[in-house]
C-alpha positions as CSV (number, residue, x, y, z in Angstrom):
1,X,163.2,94.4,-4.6
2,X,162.5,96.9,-2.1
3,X,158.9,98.3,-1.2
4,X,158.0,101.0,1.5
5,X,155.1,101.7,2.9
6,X,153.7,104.1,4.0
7,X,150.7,105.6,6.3
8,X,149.0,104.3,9.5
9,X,148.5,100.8,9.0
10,X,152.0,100.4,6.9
11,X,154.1,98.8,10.6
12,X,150.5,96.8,11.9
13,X,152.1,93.7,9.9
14,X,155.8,94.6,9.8
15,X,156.5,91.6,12.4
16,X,155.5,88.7,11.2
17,X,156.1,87.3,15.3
18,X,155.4,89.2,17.9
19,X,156.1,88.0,21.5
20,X,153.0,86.4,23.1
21,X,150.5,88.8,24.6
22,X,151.9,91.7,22.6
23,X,149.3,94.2,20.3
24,X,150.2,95.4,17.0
25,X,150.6,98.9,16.6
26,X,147.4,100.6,16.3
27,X,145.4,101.5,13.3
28,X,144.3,105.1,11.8
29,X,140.7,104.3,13.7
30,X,142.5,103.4,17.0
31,X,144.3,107.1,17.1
32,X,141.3,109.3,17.1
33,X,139.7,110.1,20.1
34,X,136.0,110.6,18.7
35,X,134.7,112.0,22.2
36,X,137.0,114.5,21.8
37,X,136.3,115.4,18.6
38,X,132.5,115.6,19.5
39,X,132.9,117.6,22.4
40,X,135.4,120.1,20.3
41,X,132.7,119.9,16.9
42,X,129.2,118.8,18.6
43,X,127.9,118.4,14.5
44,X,130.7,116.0,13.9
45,X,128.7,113.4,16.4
46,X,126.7,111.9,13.4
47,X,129.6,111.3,11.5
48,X,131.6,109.7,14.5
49,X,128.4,107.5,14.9
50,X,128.5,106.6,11.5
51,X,132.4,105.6,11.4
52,X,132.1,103.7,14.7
53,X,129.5,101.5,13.2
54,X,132.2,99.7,11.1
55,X,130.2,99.6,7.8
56,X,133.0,100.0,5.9
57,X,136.4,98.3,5.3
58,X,138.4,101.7,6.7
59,X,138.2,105.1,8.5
60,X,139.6,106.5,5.1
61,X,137.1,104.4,3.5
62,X,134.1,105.5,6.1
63,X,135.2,109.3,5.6
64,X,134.3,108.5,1.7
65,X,131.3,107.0,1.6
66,X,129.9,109.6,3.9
67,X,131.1,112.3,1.7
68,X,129.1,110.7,-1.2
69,X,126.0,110.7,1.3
70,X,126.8,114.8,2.0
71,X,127.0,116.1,-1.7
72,X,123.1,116.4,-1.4
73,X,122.8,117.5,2.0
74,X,123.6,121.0,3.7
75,X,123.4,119.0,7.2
76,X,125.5,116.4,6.6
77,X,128.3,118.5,4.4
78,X,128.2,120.7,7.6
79,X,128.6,117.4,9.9
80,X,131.7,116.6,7.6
């Protein structure tokens, strides 16, 4: 059987040894550069905060769960 995968994360486990000392590839969250972002889209800060603060299992996940929070809210839709 064959499976691909893919998306960010699909080569973080793709060696199953890695020589000693040597990172995995990075993850989705690892790419962004939030200060960037902020400094480009100054609302986007509260959102940033919220994703940095790791209360969620993903960035996918944490862009979610804040989009829930924003059907209700003008501010944070406009954040998002």
């Amino acid at each position: 059987m064959l499976m691909v995968i893919f998306g960010a994360g699909a080569s973080h486990d793709s060696a199953p040894a890695r020589a000693v000392g040597a990172s995995p590839p990075p993850l989705t969250a690892q790419l962004l550069r939030y200060n960037a972002i902020a400094a480009e889209y100054p609302a986007s800060r509260a959102v940033i905060d919220y994703l940095q603060r790791g209360d969620h299992e993903s960035l996918e996940a944490g862009l979610a769960q804040f989009a829930v929070l924003a059907e209700n809210s003008l501010e944070r839709m406009r954040q998002l």
